[in-house]
N, C-alpha and C positions, 0 to 999 in steps of 0.2 A: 444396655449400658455398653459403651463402646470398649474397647481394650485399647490401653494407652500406653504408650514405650517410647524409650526414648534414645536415638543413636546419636551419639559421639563421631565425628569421623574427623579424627586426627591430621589424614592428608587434607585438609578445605577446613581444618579450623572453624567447622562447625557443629552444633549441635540442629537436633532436629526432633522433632515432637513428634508422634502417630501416632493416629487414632485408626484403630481395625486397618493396620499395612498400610494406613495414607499418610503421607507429610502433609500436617496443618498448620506447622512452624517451624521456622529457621531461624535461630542465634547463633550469631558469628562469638566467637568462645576463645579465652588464650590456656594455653595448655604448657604441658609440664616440657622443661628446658633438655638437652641431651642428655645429660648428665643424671636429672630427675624427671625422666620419662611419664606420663600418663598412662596407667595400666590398661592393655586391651583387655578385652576378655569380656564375659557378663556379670552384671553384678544387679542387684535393686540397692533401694533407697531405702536406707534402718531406721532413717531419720530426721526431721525437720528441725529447725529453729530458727526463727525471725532476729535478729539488730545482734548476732554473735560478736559482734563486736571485732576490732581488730584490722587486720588484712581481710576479714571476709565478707566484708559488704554489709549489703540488706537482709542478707536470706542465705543459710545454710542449708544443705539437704549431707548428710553422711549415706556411702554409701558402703557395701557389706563390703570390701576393701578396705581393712583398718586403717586408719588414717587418711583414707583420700574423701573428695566429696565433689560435690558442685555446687558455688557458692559465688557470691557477687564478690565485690571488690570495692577500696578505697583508691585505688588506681586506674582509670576507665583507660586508659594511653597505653594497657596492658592486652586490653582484647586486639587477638587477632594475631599476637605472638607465642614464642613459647617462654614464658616467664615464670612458670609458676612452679612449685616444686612435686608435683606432676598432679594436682588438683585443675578442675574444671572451671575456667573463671567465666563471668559474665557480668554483662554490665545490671546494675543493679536494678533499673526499671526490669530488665530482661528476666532476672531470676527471678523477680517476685512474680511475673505473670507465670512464666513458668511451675512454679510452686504451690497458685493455686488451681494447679490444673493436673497436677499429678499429687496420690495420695502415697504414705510409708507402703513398699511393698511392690512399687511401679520397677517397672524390669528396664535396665542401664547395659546398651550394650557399647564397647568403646572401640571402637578398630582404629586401623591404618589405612 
């Protein structure tokens, strides 16, 4: 069984999928504004939920950073900026491949 992660990388506003240290996927991602920054650090994923309803898309994922996650959007004109209040956005086709492909407990690293 492969070991799956997932890097954040804030400068290229992208996300990236690994399986055993390889990139198998790239999502371009909009991220948190100056003001409401995108936490670096390491974090996994506490938690899933499909149609959250709201600003968050198709697919939530929570991540062990209270209140942040990675999660779709009702605004696709949003990926690829920093708009968001420093949560991970993705287009909603995006997150949902995404989500079944990583389980609660997959490890989130987010840099700069």
């Amino acid at each position: 069984m492969p070991t799956i992660r997932i890097i954040v990388d804030l400068s290229q506003r992208m996300l990236y999928l690994l399986e055993d240290n390889i990139v198998v996927r790239g999502f371009p991602v909009g991220i948190g504004t100056i003001l409401n920054r995108s936490p670096e650090g390491e974090y996994t994923i506490i938690n899933k939920q499909a149609n959250p309803g709201g600003p968050f898309g198709a697919f939530w994922m929570g991540l062990s950073k209270p209140h942040y996650g990675i999660h779709g959007t009702n605004n696709p004109s949003s990926i690829g900026k920093r708009v968001s209040q420093g949560c991970i956005r993705m287009y909603n086709v995006d997150v949902l491949e995404l989500a079944s492909k990583v389980n609660v407990g997959t490890r989130v690293t987010i840099r700069n």
